[in-house]
C-alpha positions in Angstrom: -2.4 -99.9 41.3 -0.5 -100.0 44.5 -2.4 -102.7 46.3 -4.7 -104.3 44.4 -7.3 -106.5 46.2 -6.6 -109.5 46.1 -9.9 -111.3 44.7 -9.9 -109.6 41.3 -7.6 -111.4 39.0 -4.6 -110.6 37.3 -6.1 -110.2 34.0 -8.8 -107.6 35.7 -5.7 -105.9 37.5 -3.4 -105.2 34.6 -6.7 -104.1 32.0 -7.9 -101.5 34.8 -5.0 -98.6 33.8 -5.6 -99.6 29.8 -8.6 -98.7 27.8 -10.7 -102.1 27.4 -11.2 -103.1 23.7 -15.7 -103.3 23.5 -14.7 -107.1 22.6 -13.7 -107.9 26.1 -15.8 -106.1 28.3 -18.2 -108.4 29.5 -22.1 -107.3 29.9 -23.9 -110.7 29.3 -25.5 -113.0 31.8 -26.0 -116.6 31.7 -28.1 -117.5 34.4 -27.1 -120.8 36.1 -29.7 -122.8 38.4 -27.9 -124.3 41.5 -28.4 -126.0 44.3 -27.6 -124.4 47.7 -25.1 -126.6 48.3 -23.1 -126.2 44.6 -23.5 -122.3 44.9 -21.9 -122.7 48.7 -19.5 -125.0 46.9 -18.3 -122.6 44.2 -18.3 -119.8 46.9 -15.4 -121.8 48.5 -13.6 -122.8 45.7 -13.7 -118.8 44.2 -12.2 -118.4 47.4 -9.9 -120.6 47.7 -8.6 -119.7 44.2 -8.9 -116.1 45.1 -11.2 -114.7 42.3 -14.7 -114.3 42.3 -17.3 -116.7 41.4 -17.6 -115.6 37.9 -13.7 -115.6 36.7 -13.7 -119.2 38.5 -17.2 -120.5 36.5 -15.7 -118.6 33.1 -12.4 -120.6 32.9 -14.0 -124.0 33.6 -16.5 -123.2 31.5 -14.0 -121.8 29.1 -10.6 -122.8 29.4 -11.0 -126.8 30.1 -11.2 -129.4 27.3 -14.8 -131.3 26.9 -14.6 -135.0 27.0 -14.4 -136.8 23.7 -17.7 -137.2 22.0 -18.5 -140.9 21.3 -18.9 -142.0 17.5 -22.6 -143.4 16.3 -20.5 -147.0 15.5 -19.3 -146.9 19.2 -22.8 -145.7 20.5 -24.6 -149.0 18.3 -21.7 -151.0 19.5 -22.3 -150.4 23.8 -26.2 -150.6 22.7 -25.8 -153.9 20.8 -23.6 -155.3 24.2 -26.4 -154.1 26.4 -28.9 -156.2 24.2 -26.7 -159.5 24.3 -26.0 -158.8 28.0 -29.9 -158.5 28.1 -30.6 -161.8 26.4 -27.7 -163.8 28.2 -29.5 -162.8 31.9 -32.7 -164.0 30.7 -31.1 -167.2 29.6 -29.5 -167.4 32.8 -32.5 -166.7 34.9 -34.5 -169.6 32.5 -31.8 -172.1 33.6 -31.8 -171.1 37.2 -35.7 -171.3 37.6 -36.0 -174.5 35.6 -37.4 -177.4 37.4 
């Protein structure tokens, strides 16, 4: 290709002379309910990044870590420090309202 445009990505670009393997051709959706603001806001973005909305939602999706899931000791740990910050305002709130 000459002169690509320049909203398809690089990957797309270099796999349009070669055969695709049936692995990578993509023909599933995953529907996505947005706001009309997000959708305006990944328009821009796609944009900006100059690929299309889908390449820009597949590598966040895709290629970014997740966050570190929390343990069950950690979990009963901030729950048991929510119950003793629970029971320390009430004490508080006694003593303040006391006569």
């Amino acid at each position: 290709m000459k002169n690509p445009p320049r909203n398809v990505p690089i990957s797309s670009r270099l796999m349009a002379n070669r055969k695709q393997s049936k692995a990578l051709i993509r023909n599933h959706i995953f529907p996505v309910r947005l706001s009309d603001i997000e959708l305006d806001m990944i328009r821009i973005k796609s944009q900006d990044a100059g690929m299309s909305a889908s390449e820009l939602m597949r590598r966040n999706a895709l290629m970014r870590p997740l966050p570190k899931r929390l343990s069950k000791i950690s979990l009963q740990t901030y729950w048991e420090l929510g119950q003793i910050g629970n029971n320390l305002n009430q004490l508080v709130k006694a003593t303040n309202t006391a006569p």
